[in-house]
N, C-alpha and C positions, 0 to 999 in steps of 0.2 A: 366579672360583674355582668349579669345579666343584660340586654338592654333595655329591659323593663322599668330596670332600676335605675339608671342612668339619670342623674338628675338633669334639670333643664341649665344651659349655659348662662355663667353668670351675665354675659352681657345679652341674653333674651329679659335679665329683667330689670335692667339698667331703664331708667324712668329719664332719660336725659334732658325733656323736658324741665323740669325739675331743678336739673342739674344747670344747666342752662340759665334759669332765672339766680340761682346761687352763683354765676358763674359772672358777674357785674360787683354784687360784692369783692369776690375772689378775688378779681383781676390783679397781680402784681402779689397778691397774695398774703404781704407783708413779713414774708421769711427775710428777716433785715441779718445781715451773718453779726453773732456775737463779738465785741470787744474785747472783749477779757481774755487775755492770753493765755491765762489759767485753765477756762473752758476751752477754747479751741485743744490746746495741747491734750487735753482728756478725750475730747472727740476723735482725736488722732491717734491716740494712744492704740499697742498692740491689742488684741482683749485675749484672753485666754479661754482657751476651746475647754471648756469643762463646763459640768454641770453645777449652776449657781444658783439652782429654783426654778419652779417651773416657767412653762412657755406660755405667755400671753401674747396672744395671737392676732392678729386683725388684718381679713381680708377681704374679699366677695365673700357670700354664702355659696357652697356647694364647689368651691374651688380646692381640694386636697382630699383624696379617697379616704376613708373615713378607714380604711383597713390599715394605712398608709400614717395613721396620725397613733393608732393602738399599737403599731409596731414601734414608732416609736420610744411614746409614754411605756413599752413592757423593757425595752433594749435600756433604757434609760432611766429609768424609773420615777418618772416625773408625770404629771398632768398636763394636759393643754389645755388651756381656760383659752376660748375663742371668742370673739368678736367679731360683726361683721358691718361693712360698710355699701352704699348702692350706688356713690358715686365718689373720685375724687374730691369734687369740694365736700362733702360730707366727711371723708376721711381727713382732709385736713381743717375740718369742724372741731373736731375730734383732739387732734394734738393740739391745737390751740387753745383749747379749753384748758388742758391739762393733764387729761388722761395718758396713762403710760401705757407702751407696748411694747414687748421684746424684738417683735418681728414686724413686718407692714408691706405690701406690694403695691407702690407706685409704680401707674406708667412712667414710659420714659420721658415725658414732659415735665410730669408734676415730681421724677429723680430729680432731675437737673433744679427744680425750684427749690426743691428739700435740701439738697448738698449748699446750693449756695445760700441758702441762707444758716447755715451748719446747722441742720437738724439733723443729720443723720452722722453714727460713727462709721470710721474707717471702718473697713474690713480689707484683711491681709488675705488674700489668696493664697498664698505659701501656707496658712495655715488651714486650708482645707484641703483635707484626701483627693478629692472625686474634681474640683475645680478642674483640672488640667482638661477632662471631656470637654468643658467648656471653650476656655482661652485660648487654647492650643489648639483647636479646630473648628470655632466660628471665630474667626480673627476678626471680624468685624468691631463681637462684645470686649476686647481686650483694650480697646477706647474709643469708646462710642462717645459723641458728640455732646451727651448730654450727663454725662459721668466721668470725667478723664483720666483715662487708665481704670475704668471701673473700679474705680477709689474705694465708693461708700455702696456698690450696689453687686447683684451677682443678678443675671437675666432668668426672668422667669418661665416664662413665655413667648412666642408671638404668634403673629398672626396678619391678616391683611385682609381690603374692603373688596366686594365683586358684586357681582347680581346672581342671584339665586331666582328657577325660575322654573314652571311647571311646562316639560317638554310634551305631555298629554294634551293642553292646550294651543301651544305657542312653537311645538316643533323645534327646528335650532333656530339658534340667534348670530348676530353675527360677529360680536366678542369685542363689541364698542359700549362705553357710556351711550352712544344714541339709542341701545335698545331700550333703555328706558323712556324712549318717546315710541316704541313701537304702537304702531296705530289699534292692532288687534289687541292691544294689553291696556288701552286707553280705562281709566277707571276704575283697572285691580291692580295696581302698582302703588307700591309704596315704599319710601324713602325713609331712612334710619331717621328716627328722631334725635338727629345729634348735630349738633352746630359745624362742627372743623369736617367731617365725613361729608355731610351736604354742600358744606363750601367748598371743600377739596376734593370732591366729584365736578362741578362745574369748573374749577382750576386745570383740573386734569383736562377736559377738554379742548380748551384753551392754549394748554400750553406753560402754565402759571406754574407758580409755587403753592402749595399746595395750602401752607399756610400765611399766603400775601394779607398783607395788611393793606395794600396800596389802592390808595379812591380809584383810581380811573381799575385796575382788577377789581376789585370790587364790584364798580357798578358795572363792567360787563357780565361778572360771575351772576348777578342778581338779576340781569335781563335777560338772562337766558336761562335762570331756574324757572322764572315767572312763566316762560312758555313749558314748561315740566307742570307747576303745580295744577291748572288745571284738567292735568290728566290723571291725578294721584287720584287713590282714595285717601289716604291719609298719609303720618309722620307716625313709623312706628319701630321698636329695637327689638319685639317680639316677631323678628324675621320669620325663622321657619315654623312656630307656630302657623302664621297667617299662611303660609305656604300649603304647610300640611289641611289645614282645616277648608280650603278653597276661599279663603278670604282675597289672599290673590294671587295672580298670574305671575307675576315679577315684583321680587324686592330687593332692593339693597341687602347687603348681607354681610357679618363678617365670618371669615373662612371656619373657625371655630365653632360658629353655632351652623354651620352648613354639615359640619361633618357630626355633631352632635343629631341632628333629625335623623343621618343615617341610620341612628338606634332607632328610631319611633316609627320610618316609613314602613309603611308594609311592601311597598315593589319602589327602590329606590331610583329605578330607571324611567318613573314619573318624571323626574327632576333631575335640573341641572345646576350647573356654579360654573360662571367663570369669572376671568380675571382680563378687564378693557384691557385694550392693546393698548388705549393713549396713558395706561400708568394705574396702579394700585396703589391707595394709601398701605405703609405697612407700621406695626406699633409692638410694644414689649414692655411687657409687665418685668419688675424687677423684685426678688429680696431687698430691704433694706433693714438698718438696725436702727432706731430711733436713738438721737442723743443720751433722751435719759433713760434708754432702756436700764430696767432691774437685774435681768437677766439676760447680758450680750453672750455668755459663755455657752448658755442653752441656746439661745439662738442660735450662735454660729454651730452647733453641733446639729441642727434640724437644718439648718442650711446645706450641711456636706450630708447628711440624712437622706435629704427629698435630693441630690444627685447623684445617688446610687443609681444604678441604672435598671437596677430593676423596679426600684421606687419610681423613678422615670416614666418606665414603661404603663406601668399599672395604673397611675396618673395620668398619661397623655389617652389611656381608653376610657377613661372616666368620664374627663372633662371635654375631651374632644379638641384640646390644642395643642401643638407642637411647643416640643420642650426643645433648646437647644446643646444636649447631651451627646456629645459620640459616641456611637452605637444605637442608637433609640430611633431609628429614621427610619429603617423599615417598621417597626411598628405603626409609626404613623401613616406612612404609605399605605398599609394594608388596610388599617380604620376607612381612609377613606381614601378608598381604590375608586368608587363610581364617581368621583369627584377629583380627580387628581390634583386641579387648579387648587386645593386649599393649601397644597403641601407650599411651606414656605422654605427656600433654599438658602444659605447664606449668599447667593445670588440676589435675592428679592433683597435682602438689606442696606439700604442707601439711605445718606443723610437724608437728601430732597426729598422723601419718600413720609416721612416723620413728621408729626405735626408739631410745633416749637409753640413756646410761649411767644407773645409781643408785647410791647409796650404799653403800656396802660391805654393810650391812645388808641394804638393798632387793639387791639383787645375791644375796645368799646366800639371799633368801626366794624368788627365781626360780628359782635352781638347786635348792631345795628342792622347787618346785612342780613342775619337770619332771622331777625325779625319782619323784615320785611318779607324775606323767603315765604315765610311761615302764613303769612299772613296774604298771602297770595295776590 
């Protein structure tokens, strides 16, 4: 694929704002797990890896190479009828209404919310070809915190938060959160428009948990944004657009869409990415199979599908973010070689690192403290 053609990262159009405001209703979510022993046991049940109809699909926009979904639908001979969502609580708008989907990419927050309240079926490992790249060599995803035993999910992605940042103006930085107070970038800086990233930037600093609910964390985290915001120009998730276009100097950024501008710059060695020494948020998008999907058979067969490794590959230069497949790591290294800090290593993977749901309470004292953020 060209890099002309390279669509823009879904999370450049992630409105978080938005998301944010939906994200009070959300809170706690109401995934209450079924009763019915009848249901659970089906949600558990094996499913068999065959073709049962087509794939209805829901994910971001622009997240699966479009050459990558026709190889499919021809190997197969099925349709992808797609779907697309702009934010988690939007996605899980979605299933609660009623709408069905074979397939869905929760992060691994809103995993963990989906399984325990049994929205999502098992998926057996043993019955996928291509898994073992996975489990057998990021040991991390083989039980990850928010999935146990990667029960109901299979990793889709990751990635992780740094500052991206125009070395034509700004020269190097020194590979802390405080370069976002640097004095010469005073005014063209700008901070992702996302709640848990903004407060787990100040946490980091700190020392914290990245996703503390705790008053006294809190209202340190929020005294010491307020000397940040007025140096911003704004809250925004369209990182390396602003980057590219001189909007600004320095932004937050997640690794994914840093290595995505790779395609659009004209002289890449304009710009940098790194990764603060006092810690990066890092996060993973997941397959899952919805309880009532129609079609788990096709699902689970696009699931061992997209981990071929050559699907892999041709996917992680698409989209611009690491897949965690064995064998597929030097391609990503090579995408973004002027960038190195975006590569994510099964090193960068840490519970602490992860942003967690909180209690309804804790949840409304974040959305409390990023309102105040915000509001400068």
């Amino acid at each position: 694929m060209s890099p002309e053609a390279r669509p823009l990262s879904r999370r450049s159009l992630l409105r978080s704002g938005a998301a944010a405001a939906l994200g009070l209703a959300a809170t706690g979510c109401g995934f209450v797990p079924a009763s019915d022993a009848a249901a659970k046991e089906a949600r558990e049940a094996p499913i068999d890896v065959k073709v049962d109809g087509d794939l209805v699909y829901f994910n971001w926009a622009d997240y699966v190479d479009p050459v990558v979904f026709a190889g499919f639908s021809k190997e197969y001979g099925v349709k992808v009828v797609q779907s697309n969502f702009d934010s988690m609580e939007g996605m899980t708008a979605k299933l609660n209404a009623g709408n069905r989907y074979d397939v869905i990419f929760p992060s691994a927050k809103w995993a963990q919310r989906l399984a325990a309240g049994g929205r999502l079926r098992a998926i057996d490992h043993s019955r996928l070809e291509n898994a073992g790249a996975i489990f057998e060599n990021y040991r991390y995803f083989a039980d990850p915190w928010y999935d146990k035993g990667s029960a109901h999910t299979v990793p889709f992605t990751m990635y992780k938060t740094g500052i991206g940042w125009r070395r034509d103006r700004l020269g190097d930085l020194t590979g802390s959160w405080d370069d976002l107070w640097n004095a010469r970038a005073k005014g063209r800086v700008f901070a992702l428009d996302d709640r848990d990233e903004v407060l787990g930037m100040g946490a980091l600093k700190h020392g914290l948990d990245v996703s503390t609910t705790d008053p006294d964390d809190l209202a340190l985290i929020t005294r010491t944004l307020r000397g940040l915001r007025p140096r911003l120009r704004g809250f925004s998730s369209d990182s390396y657009n602003n980057l590219l276009n001189g909007n600004a100097d320095m932004t937050m950024a997640w690794s994914g869409d840093m290595a995505s501008m790779l395609a659009q710059a004209k002289d890449p060695s304009v710009f940098g990415f790194e990764v603060a020494r006092e810690g990066a948020p890092v996060n993973s998008d997941c397959y899952a199979i919805p309880a009532d999907a129609r079609h788990p058979g096709t699902a689970m067969l696009f699931i061992d599908y997209m981990l071929r490794p050559e699907n892999v590959k041709r996917n992680i230069e698409y989209i611009g973010y690491p897949m965690p497949v064995r064998g597929t790591e030097d391609t990503y290294r090579a995408l973004v070689e002027p960038f190195p800090q975006c590569v994510v290593s099964a090193d960068d993977l840490k519970d602490d690192r992860f942003f967690r749901g909180g209690t309804p309470q804790g949840e409304r004292a974040r959305d409390a403290a990023w309102t105040d953020v915000k509001a400068g």
